[in-house]
C-alpha positions as CSV (number, residue, x, y, z in Angstrom):
1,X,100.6,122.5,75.4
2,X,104.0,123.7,73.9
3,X,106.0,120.9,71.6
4,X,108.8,120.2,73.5
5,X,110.6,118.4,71.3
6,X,110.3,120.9,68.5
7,X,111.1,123.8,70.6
8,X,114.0,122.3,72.1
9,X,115.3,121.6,68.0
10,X,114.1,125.1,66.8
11,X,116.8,126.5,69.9
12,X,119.6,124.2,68.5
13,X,118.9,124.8,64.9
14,X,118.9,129.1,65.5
15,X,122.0,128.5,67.6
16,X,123.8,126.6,65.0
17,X,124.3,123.3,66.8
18,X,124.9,120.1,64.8
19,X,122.9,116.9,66.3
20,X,121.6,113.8,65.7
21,X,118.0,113.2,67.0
22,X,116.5,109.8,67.1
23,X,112.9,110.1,66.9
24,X,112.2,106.7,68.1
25,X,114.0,106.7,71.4
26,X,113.5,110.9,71.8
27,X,116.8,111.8,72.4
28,X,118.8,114.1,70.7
29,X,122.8,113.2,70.8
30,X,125.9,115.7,70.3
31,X,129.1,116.4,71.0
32,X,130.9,120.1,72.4
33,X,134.3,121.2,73.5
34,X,134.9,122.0,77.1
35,X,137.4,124.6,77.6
36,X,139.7,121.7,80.8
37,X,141.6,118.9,80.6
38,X,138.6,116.6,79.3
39,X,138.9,118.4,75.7
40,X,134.7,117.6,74.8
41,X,131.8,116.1,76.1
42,X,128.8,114.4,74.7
43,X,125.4,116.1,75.6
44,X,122.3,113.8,75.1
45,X,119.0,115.3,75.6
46,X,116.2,113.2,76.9
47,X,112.0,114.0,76.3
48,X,109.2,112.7,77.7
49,X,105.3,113.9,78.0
50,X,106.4,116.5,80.8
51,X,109.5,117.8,80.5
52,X,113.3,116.8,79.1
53,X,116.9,115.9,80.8
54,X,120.1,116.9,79.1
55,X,122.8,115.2,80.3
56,X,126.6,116.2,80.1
57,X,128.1,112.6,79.8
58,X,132.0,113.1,80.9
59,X,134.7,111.2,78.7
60,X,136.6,109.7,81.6
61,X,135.3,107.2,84.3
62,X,136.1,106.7,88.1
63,X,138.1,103.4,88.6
64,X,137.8,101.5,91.8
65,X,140.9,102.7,93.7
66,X,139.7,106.5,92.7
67,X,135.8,106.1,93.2
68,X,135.8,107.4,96.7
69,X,137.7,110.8,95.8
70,X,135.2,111.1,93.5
71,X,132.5,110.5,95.0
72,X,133.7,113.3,97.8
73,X,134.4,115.7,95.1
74,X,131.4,115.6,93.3
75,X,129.4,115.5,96.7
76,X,131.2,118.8,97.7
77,X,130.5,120.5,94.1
78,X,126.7,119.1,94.2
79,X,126.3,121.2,97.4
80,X,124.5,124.1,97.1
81,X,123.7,124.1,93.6
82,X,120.9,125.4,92.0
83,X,119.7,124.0,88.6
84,X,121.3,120.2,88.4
85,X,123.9,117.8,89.7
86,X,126.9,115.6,88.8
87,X,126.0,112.2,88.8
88,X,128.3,109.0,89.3
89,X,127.2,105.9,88.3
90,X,129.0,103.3,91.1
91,X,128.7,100.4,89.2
92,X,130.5,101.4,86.1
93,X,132.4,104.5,87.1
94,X,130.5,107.1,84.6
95,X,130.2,110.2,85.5
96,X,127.8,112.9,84.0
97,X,126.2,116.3,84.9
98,X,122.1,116.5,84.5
99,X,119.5,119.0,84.2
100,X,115.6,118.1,84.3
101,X,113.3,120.9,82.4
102,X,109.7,120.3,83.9
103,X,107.4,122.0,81.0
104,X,104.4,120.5,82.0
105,X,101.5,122.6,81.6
106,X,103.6,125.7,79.5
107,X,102.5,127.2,76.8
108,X,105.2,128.0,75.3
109,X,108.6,127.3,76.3
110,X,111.4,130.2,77.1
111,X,114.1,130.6,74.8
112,X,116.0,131.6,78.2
113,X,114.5,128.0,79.9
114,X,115.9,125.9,77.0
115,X,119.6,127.7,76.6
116,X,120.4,127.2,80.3
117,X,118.8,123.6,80.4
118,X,121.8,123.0,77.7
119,X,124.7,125.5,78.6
120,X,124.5,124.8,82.7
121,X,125.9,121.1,82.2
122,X,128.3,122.6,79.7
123,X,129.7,125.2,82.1
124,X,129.6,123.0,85.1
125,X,131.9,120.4,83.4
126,X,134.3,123.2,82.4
127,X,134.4,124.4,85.8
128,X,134.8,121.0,87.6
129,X,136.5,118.7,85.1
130,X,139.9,119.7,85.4
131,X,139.3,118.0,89.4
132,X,137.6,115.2,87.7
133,X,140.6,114.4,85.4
134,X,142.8,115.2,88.3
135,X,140.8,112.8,90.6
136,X,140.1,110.2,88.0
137,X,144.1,109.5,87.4
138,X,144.8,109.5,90.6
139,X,146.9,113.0,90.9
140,X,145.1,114.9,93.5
141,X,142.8,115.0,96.3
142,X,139.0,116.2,96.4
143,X,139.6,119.4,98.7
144,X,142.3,120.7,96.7
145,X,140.5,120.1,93.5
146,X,137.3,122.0,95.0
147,X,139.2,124.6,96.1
148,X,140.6,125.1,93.3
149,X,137.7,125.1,90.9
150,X,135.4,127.0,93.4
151,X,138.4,129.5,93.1
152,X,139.8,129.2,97.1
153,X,143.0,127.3,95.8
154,X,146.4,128.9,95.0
155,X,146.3,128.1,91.8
């Protein structure tokens, strides 16, 4: 059975990525820019015995009077996507993008399966955060802000 772990390091170290990994918990923690309005995000990546989740943590949260627009945006960019989902965390108002890599039974693990596992959250946030600032403030509405990031809008 393939080391997940050091696969998934071996990846980050030939692509020149600077992380902290915590070999206790098994989570590697760093941060990226995001070319929208949220500037950067933080990326943890999560192992277990089976398989690993990377998750895009966003820097801004969903208040109470803007949870709803949300929720309805992220509901309409969740739909019909392939590998992961934006998450939103009700009770707090954080919001994140995740990606589960199931490598049970592999014996080896694709360069190709680890770089999208990493670079999907990345790119989803850059193509939907500039709604979820928008939203998050208050300054918009969830079908313009799909629109405009699924590239329907005017802008």
């Amino acid at each position: 059975m393939v080391n997940i772990i050091e696969a998934v390091r071996d990846f980050l170290d030939a692509d020149d990525w600077h992380y902290d990994y915590n070999a206790e918990k098994q989570i590697i923690e760093c941060g990226a820019k995001v070319k929208c309005k949220l500037k950067n995000i933080r990326l943890l990546i999560s192992f277990n015995d089976k398989g690993y989740t990377v998750f895009a943590r966003i820097p801004i949260s969903a208040e109470e009077d803007t949870m709803n627009d949300v929720m309805r945006y992220i509901t309409m960019a969740n739909y019909g996507l392939r590998n992961g989902n934006f998450e939103l965390d009700v009770r707090d108002g954080e919001l994140r993008y995740k990606v589960y890599t199931n490598c049970a039974d592999l014996e080896e693990l694709p360069k190709r399966m680890i770089q999208d596992s990493i670079y999907i959250p990345w790119i989803m946030v850059e193509r939907y955060g500039n709604g979820l600032a928008a939203l998050c403030m208050g300054f918009s509405t969830p079908d313009e802000e799909i629109k405009k990031a699924e590239g329907n809008g005017e802008d």
